[in-house]
N, CA and C atoms as an extended XYZ file, in Angstrom:
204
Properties=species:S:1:pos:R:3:atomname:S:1:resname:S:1:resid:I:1 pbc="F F F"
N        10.934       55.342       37.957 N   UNK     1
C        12.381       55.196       37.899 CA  UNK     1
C        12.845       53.842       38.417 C   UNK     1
N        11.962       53.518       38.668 N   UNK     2
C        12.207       51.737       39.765 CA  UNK     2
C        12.750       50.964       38.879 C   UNK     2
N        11.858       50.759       37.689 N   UNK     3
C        11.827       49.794       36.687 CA  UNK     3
C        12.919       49.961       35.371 C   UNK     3
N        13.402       50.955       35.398 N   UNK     4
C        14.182       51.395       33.793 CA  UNK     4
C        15.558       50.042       33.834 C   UNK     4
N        16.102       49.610       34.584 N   UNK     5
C        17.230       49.169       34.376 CA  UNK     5
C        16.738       47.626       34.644 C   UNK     5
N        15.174       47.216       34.485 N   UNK     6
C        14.948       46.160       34.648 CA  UNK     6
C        14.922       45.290       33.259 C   UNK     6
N        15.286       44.066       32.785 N   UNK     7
C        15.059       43.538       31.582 CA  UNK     7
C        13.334       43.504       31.001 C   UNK     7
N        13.264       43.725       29.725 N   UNK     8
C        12.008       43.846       29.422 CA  UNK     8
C        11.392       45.017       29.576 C   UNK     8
N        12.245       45.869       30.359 N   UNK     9
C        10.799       47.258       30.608 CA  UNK     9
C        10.320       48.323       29.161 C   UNK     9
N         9.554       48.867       29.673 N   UNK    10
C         9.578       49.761       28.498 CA  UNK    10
C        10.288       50.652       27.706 C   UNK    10
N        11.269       51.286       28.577 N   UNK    11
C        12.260       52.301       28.808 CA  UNK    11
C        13.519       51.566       28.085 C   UNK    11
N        13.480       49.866       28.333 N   UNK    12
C        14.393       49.404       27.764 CA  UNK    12
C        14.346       48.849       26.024 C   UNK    12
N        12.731       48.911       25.953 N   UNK    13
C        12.343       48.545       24.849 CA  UNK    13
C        12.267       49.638       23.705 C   UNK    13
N        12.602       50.887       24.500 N   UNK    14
C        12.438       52.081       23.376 CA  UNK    14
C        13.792       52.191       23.011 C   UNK    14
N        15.160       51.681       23.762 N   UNK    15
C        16.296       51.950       23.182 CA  UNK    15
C        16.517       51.006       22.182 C   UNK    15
N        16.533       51.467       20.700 N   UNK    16
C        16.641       50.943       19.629 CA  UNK    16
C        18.420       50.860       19.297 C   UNK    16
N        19.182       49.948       18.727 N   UNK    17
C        20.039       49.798       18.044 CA  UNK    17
C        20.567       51.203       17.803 C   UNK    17
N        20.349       51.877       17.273 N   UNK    18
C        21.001       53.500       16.970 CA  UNK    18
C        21.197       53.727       18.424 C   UNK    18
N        20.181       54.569       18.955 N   UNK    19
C        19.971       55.288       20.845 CA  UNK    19
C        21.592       54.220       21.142 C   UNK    19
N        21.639       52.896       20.965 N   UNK    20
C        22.122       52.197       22.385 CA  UNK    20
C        23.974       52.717       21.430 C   UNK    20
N        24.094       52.673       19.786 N   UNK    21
C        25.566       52.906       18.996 CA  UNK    21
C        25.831       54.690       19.445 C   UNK    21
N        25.009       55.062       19.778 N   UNK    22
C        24.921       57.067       19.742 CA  UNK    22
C        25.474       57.172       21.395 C   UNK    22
N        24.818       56.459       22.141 N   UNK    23
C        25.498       56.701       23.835 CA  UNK    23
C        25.979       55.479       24.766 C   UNK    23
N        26.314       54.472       23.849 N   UNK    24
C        26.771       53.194       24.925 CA  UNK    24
C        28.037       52.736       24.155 C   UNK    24
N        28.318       51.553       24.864 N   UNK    25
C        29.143       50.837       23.935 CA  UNK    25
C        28.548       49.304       24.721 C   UNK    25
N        27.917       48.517       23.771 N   UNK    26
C        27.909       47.370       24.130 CA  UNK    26
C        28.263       46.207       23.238 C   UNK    26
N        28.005       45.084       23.329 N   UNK    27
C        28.553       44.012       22.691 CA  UNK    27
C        29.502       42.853       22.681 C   UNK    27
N        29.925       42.645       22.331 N   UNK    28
C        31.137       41.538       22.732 CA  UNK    28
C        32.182       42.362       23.473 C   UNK    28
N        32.974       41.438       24.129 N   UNK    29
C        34.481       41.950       25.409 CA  UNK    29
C        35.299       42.539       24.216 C   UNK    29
N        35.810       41.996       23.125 N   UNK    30
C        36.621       42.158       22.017 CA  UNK    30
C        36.388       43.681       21.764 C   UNK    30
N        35.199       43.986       21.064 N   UNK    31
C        34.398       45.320       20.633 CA  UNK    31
C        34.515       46.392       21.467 C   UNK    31
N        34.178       45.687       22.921 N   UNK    32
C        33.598       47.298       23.545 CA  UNK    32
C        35.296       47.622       24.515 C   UNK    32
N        36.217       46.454       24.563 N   UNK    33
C        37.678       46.992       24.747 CA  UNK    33
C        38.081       47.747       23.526 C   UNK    33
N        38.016       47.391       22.290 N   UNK    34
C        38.849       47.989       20.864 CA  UNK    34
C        37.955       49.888       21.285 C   UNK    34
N        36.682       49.742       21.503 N   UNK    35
C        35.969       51.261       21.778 CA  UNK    35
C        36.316       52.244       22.789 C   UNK    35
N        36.592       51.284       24.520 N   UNK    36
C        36.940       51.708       25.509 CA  UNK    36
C        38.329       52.416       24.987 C   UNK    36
N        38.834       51.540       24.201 N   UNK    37
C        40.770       52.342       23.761 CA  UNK    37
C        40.661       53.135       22.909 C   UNK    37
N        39.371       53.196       21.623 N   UNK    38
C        39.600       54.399       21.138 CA  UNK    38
C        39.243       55.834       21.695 C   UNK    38
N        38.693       55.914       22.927 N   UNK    39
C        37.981       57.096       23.432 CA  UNK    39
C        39.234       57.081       24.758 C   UNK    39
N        39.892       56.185       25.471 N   UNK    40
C        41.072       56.702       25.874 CA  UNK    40
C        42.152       57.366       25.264 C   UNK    40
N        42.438       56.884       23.830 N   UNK    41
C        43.137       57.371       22.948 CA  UNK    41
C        42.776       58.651       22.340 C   UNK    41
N        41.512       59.146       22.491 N   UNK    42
C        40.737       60.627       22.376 CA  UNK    42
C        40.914       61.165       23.694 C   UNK    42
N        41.415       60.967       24.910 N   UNK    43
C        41.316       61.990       25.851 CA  UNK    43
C        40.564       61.803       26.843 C   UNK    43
N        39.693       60.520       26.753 N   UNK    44
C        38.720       60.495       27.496 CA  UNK    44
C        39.131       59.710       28.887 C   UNK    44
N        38.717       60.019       30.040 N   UNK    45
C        39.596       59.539       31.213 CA  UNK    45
C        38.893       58.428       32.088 C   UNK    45
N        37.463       58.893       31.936 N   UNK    46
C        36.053       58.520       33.237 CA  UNK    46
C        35.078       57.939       32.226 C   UNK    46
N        35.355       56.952       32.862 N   UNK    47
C        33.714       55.765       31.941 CA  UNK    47
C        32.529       55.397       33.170 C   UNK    47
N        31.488       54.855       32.404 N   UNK    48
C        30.694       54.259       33.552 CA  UNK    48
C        30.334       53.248       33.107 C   UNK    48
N        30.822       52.093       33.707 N   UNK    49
C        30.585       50.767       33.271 CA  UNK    49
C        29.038       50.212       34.134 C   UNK    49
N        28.474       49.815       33.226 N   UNK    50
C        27.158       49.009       34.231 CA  UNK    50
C        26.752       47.379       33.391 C   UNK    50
N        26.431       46.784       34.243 N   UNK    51
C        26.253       45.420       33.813 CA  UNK    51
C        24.597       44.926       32.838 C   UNK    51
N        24.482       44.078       33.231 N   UNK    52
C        22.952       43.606       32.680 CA  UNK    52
C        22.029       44.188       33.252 C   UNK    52
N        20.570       44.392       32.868 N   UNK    53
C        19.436       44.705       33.958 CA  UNK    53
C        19.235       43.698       34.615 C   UNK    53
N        18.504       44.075       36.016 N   UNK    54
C        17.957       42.897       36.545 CA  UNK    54
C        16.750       42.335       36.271 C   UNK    54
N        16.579       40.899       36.069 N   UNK    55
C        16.139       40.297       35.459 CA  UNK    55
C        17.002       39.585       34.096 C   UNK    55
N        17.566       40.199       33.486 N   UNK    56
C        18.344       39.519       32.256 CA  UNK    56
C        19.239       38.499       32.707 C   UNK    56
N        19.263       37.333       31.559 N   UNK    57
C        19.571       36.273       31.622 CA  UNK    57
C        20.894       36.120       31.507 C   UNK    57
N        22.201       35.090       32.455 N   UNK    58
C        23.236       35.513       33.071 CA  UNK    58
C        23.914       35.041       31.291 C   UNK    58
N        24.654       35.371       30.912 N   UNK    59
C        25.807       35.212       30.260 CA  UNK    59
C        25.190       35.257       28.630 C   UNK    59
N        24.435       36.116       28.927 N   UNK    60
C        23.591       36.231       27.304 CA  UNK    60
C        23.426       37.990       26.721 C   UNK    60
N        23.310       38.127       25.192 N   UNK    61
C        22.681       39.047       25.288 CA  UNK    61
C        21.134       39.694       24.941 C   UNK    61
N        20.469       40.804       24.740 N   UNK    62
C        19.656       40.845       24.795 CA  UNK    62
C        18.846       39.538       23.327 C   UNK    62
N        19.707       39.121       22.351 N   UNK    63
C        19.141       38.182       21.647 CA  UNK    63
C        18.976       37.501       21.682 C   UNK    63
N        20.098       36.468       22.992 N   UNK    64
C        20.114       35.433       23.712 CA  UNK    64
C        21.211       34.781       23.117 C   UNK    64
N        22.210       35.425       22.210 N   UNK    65
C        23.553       35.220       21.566 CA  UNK    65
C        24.098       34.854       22.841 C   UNK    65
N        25.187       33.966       22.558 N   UNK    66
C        26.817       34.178       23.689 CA  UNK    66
C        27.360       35.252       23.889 C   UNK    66
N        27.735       35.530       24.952 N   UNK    67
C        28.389       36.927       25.307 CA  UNK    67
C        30.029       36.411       25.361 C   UNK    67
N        31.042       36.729       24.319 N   UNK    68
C        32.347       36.169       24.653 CA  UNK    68
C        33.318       37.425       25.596 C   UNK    68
């Protein structure tokens, strides 16, 4: 359990594109606000926001795109 939220691990390497659209919301600030408002706008009250793993590289994402 040490390692899951570390960049690179395995645990992180099995969440494929689908796994991460089915239970996250990530992506650009633009995207994952327009998502955060449609699931407030459904009722939804309590989120859990979490940042990068540790180890991942500061202001990037896992492709090494810009994060705006």
């Amino acid at each position: 359990m040490r390692s899951h939220f570390k960049h690179g691990s395995p645990q992180g390497q099995a969440a494929t594109t689908e796994v991460l659209d089915a239970f996250s919301i990530a992506g650009p600030a633009d995207y994952c606000l327009e998502r955060l408002g449609q699931l407030y706008d459904m009722g939804v009250r309590r989120f859990q926001l979490m940042g990068p793993g540790v180890g991942a590289r500061p202001h990037s994402s896992q492709t090494g795109a810009p994060v705006s």
